[in-house]
C-alpha positions in Angstrom: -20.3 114.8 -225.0 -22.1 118.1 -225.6 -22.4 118.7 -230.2 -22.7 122.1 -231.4 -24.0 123.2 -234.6 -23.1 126.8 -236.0 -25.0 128.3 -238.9 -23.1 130.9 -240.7 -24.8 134.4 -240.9 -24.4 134.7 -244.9 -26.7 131.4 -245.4 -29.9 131.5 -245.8 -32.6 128.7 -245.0 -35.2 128.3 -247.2 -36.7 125.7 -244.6 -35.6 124.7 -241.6 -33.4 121.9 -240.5 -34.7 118.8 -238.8 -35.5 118.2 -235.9 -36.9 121.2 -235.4 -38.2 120.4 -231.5 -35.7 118.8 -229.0 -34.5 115.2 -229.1 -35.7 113.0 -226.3 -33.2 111.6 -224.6 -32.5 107.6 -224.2 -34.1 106.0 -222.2 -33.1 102.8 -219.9 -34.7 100.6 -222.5 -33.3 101.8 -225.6 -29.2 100.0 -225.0 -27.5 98.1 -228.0 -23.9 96.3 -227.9 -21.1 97.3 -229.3 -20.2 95.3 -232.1 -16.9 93.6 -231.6 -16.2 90.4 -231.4 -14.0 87.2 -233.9 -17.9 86.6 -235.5 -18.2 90.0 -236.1 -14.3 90.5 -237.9 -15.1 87.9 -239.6 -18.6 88.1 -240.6 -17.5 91.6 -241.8 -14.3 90.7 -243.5 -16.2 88.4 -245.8 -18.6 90.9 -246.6 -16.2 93.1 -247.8 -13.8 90.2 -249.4 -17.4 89.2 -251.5 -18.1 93.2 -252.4 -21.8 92.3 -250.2 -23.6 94.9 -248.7 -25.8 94.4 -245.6 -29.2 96.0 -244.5 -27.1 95.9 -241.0 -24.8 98.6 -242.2 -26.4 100.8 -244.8 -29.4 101.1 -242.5 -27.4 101.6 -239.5 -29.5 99.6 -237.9 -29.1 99.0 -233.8 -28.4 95.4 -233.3 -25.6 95.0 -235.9 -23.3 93.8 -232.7 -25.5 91.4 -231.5 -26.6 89.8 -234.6 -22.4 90.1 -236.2 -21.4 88.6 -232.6 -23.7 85.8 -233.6 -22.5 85.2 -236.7 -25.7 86.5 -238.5 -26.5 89.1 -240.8 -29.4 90.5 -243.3 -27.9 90.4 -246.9 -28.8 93.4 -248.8 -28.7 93.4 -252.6 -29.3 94.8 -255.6 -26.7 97.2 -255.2 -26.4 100.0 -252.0 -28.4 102.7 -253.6 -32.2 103.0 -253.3 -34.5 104.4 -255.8 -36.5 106.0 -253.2 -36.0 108.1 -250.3 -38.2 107.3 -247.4 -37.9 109.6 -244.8 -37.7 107.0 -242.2 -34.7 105.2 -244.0 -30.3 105.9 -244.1 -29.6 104.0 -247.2 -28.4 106.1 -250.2 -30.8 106.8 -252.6 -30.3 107.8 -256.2 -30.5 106.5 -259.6 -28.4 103.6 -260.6 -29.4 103.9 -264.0 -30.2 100.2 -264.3 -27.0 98.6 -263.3 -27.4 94.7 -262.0 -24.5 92.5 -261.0 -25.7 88.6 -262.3 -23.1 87.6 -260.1 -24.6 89.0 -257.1 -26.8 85.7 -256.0 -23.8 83.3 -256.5 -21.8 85.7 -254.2 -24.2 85.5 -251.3 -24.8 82.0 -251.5 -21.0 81.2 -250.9 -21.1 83.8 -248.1 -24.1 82.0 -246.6 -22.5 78.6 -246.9 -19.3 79.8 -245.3 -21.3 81.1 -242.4 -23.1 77.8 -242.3 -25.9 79.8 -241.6 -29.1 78.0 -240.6 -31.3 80.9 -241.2 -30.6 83.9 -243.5 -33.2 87.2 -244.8 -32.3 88.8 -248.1 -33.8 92.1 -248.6 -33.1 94.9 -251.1 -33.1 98.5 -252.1 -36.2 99.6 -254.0 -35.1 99.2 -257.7 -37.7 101.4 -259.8 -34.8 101.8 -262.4 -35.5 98.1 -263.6 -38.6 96.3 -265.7 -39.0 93.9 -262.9 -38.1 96.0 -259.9 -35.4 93.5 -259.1 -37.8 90.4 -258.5 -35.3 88.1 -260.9 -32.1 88.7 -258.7 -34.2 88.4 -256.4 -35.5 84.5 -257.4 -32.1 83.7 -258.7 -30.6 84.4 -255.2 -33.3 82.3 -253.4 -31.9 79.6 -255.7 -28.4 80.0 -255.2 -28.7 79.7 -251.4 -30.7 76.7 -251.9 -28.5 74.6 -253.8 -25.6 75.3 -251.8 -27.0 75.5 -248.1 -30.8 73.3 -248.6 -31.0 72.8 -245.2 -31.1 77.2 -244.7 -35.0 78.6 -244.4 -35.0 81.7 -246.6 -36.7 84.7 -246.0 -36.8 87.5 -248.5 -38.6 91.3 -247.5 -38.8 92.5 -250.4 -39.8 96.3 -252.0 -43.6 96.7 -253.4 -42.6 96.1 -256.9 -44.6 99.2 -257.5 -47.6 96.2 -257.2 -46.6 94.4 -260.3 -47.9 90.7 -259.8 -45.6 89.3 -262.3 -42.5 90.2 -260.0 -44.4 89.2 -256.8 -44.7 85.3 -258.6 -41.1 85.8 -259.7 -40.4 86.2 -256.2 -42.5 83.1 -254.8 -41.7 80.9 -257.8 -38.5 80.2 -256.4 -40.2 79.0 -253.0 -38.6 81.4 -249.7 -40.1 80.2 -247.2 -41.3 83.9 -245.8 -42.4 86.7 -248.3 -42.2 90.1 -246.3 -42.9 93.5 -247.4 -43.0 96.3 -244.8 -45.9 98.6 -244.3 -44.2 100.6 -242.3 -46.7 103.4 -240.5 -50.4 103.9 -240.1 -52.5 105.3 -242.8 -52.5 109.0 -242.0 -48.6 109.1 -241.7 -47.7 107.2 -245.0 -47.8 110.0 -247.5 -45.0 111.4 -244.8 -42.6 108.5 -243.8 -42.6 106.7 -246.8 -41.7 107.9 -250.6 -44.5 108.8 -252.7 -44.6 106.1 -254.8 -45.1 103.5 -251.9 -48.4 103.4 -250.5 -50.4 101.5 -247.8 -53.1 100.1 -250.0 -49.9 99.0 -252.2 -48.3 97.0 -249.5 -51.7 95.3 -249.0 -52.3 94.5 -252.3 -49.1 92.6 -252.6 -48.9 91.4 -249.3 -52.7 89.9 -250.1 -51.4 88.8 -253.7 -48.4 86.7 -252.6 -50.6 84.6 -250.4 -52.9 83.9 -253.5 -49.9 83.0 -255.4 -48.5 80.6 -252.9 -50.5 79.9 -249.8 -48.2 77.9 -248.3 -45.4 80.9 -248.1 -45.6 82.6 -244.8 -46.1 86.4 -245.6 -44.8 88.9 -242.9 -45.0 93.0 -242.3 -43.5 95.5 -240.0 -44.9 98.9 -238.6 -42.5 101.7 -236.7 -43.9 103.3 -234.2 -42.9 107.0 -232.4 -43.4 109.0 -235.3 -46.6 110.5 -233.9 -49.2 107.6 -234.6 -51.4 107.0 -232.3 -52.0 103.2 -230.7 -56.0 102.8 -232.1 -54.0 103.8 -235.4 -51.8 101.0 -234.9 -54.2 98.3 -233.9 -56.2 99.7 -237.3 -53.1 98.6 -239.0 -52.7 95.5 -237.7 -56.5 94.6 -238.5 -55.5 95.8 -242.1 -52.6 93.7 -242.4 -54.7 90.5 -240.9 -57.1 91.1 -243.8 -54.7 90.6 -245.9 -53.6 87.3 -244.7 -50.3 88.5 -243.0 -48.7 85.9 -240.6 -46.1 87.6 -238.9 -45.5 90.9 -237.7 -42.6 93.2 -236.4 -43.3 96.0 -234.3 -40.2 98.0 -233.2 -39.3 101.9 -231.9 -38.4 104.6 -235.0 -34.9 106.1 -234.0 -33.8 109.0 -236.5 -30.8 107.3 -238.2 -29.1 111.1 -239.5 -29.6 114.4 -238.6 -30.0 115.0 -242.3 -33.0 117.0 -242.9 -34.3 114.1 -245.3 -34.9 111.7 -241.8 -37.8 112.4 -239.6 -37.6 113.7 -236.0 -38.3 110.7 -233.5 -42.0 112.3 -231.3 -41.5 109.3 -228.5 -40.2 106.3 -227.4 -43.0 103.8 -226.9 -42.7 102.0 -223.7 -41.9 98.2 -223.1 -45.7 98.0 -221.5 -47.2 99.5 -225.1 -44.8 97.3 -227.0 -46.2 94.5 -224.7 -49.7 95.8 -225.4 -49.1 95.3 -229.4 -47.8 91.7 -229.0 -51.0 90.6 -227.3 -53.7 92.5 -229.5 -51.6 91.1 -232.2 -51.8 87.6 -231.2 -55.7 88.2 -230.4 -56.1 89.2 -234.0 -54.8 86.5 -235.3 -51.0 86.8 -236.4 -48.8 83.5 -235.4 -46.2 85.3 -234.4 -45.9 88.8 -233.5 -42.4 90.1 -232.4 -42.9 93.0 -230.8 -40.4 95.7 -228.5 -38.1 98.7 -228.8 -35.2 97.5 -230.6 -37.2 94.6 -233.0 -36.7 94.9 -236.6 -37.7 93.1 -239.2 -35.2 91.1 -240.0 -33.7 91.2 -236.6 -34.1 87.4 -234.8 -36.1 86.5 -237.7 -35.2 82.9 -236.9 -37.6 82.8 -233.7 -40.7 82.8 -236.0 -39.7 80.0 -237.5 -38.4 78.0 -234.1 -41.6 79.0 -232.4 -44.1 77.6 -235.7 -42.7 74.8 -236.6 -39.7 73.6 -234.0 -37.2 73.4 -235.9 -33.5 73.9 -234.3 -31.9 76.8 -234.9 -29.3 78.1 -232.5 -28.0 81.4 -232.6 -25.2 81.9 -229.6 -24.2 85.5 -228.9 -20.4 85.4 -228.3 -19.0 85.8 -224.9 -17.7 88.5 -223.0 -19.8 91.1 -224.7 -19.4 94.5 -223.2 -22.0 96.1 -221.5 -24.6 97.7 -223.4 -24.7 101.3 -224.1 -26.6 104.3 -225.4 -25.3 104.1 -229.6 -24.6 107.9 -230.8 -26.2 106.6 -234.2 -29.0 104.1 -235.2 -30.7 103.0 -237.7 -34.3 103.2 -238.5 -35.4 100.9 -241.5 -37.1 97.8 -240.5 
């Protein structure tokens, strides 16, 4: 299907509209399932019956079929709207004026014991609007799914709590068993992708301060690549993020989630060989896992980190009959 835009003569642009240069098409590698499926209804009926939002949704991200037909999911909290506005990012941003729902945590913990989920990540908008930044919903949600599903690994990525160490040990005082906080881009590009009040040292610094608080949490970081870094740039990141003690890292393609002039313009698709590349300069560096490849997101088979450090059985069966994949019109970009 061909889309048209039509501007109307009387407007004027003050700037003009992204993407300014021609979008690359799709290639082979870049295929996603549609999501349909009994796991998927009913993963997403109980979303909705529970008033939960998911990263899977408000980010729009790619693999929402395959990890709904699966019967897993990324719990988002702390409401739908973010503080900031990365330019890399779909969620809503705005000001929520300081609003918390208390009964948030209790809410997800049912939905995760439901699901009998073995595995689950909780991640969050960035919540600049509150003292803490979020870090005690946070905690108290770690909590919740504890006591009702103990036998479920927890792993929270959370926002940089503007680099408060108070709500970093809020965080890891209630013992997830992987702290991650998302770096994002290289260096040079940071002051473009990502709102102006994140910042690479920042991620650093807390990525580096959680594993003084609690050594024995596994801390984990992501970096998107296409947006015009270059690979030494991204191998200088990785040595960054090893400095800081990092265990894990995600490494997946940016795909521009809106046209909206807010989101960036994709400049490439990296290549299964480069993502290949990544994974083993990774693992030379030092990470003990590194997930790395076109559609990998943070959150998305988080589980495998966890099967492939310490063995312990988690299976996570795609549903059957799938249809084939295809090219989405829309995906989503936040890791």
């Amino acid at each position: 299907m061909n889309i048209f835009f039509c501007l109307h003569p009387l407007v004027e642009m003050s700037e003009p509209l992204t993407p300014t240069i021609a979008r690359p098409r799709h290639p082979d590698w870049i295929r996603v399932r549609a999501p349909i499926g009994e796991k998927y209804a009913h993963l997403k009926g109980l979303v909705r019956g529970l008033q939960l939002h998911t990263v899977c949704e408000e980010a729009l991200c790619p693999n929402i079929g395959e990890c709904w037909g699966a019967g897993t999911a990324t719990i988002m909290i702390l409401g739908d709207v973010c503080t900031r506005a990365c330019r890399f990012c779909a969620v809503k941003t705005g000001n929520p004026r300081g609003s918390v729902d208390d009964q948030e945590p209790a809410r997800v913990a049912d939905a995760i014991a439901e699901l009998q989920l073995k595995y689950v990540v909780v991640t969050a908008v960035d919540r600049d609007d509150l003292p803490d930044g979020g870090a005690g919903i946070f905690a108290e949600t770690i909590r919740q799914i504890q006591a009702k599903s103990p036998r479920t690994k927890v792993e929270v990525l959370t926002g940089d709590f503007r680099g408060a160490r108070a709500s970093v040990t809020t965080v890891l005082a209630a013992k997830p068993d992987v702290f991650g906080q998302n770096i994002e881009t290289v260096r040079r590009l940071t002051h473009v992708v990502r709102d102006r009040r994140a910042g690479y040292q920042q991620t650093l610094d807390v990525l580096r301060m959680a594993k003084e608080i609690d050594p024995a949490c596994r801390t984990k970081s992501s970096i998107l690549v296409g947006i015009g870094e270059t690979p030494d740039e991204v191998i200088e990141t990785m040595r960054a993020l090893r400095a800081a003690n990092v265990d894990l890292l995600a490494i997946g393609q940016y795909l521009q989630p809106t046209r909206n002039r807010r989101n960036l313009p994709l400049v490439e698709y990296v290549t299964p060989e480069q993502f290949a590349r990544y994974r083993d300069a990774g693992m030379k560096l030092g990470f003990k896992y590194v997930a790395s490849g076109p559609l990998v997101r943070s959150s998305y088979k988080a589980w495998e980190a966890t099967v492939a450090l310490t063995g312990v059985g988690i299976t996570v069966k795609p549903e059957s009959g799938s249809p084939k994949p295809t090219a989405p019109r829309r995906m989503g970009a936040r890791l």
